[in-house]
C-alpha positions as CSV (number, residue, x, y, z in Angstrom):
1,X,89.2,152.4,102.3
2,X,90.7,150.5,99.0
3,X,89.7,151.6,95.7
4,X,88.2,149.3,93.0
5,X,91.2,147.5,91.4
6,X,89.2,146.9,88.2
7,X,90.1,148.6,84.7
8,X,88.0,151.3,83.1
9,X,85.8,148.8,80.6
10,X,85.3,146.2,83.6
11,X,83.8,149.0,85.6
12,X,81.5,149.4,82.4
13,X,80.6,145.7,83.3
14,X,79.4,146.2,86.8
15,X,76.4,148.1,86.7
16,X,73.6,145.7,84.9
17,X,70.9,148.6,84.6
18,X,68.6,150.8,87.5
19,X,66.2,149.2,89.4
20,X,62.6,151.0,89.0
21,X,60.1,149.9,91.5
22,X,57.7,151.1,94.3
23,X,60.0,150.3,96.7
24,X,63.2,151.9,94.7
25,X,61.2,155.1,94.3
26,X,60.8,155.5,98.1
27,X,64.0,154.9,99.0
28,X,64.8,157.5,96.5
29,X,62.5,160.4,97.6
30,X,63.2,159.4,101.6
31,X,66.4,158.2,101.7
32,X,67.8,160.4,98.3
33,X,69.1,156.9,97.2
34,X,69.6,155.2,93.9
35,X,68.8,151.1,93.4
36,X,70.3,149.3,90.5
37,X,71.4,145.7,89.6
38,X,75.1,145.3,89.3
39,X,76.8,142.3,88.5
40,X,77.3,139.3,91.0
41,X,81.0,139.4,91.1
42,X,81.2,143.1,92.2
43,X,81.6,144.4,95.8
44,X,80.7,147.8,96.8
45,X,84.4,149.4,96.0
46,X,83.7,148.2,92.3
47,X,79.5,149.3,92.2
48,X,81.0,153.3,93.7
49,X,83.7,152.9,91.2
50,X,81.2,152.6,88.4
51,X,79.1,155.1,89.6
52,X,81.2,157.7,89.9
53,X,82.7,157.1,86.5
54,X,79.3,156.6,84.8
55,X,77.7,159.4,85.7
56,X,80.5,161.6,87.0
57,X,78.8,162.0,90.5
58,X,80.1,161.5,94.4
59,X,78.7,158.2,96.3
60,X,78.4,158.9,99.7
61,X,78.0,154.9,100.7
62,X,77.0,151.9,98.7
63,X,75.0,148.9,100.7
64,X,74.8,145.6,98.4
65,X,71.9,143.3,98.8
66,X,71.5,139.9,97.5
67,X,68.3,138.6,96.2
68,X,68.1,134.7,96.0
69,X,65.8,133.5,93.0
70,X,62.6,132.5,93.1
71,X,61.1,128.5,92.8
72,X,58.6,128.3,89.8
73,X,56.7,125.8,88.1
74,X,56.5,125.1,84.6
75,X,53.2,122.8,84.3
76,X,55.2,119.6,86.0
77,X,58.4,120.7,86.9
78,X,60.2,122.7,88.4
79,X,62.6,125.7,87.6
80,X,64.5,128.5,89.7
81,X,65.1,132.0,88.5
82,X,68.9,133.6,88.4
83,X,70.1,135.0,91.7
84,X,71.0,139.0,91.3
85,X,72.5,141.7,93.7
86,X,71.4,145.0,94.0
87,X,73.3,148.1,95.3
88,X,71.7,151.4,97.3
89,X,73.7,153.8,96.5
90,X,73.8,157.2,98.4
91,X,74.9,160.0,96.6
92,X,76.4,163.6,98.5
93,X,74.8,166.5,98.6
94,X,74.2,168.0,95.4
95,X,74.4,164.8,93.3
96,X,72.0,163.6,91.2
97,X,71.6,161.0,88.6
98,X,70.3,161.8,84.8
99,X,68.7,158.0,84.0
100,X,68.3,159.4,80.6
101,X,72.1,159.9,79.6
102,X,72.3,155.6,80.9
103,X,72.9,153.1,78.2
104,X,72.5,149.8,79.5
């Protein structure tokens, strides 16, 4: 398995900030999994990277999900939201995230 080959401030990039839904909270108290936004550009090597060295945890696995933007209107015309990515992350046993210590 290769390691993120990014530099300690461009791991800072990667995460964008968590994800707090209805559905993020399930998969948290089912699933002990953790949902934020990273950046477009990063794979899953560079999301457990940042993990690991924001928080100082253990990532068990890291799936990545992209979510196309929506199609809105504005009165007459048209306009598209961003596209973003989201990563599950899995933490080991005994690993939990504080969201309060996280400075987005």
């Amino acid at each position: 398995m290769s390691a993120s080959k990014l530099t300690q401030d461009q791991l800072y990039q990667v995460l964008v900030g968590p994800v707090v839904t209805e559905k993020s909270t399930l998969a948290a108290e089912n699933h002990d999994q953790v949902v934020f936004q990273v950046n477009t550009s990063a794979n899953r090597h560079d999301v457990k990277a940042a993990i690991e060295l924001a928080f100082d945890v253990e990532v068990e696995s890291v799936k990545i999900l992209n979510v196309k933007g929506k199609t809105k209107r504005f009165g007459q015309s048209l306009g598209k939201r961003n596209n973003r990515k989201k990563a599950y992350i899995r933490l080991k046993e005994g690993s939990d995230i504080d969201f309060a210590e996280f400075q987005a």
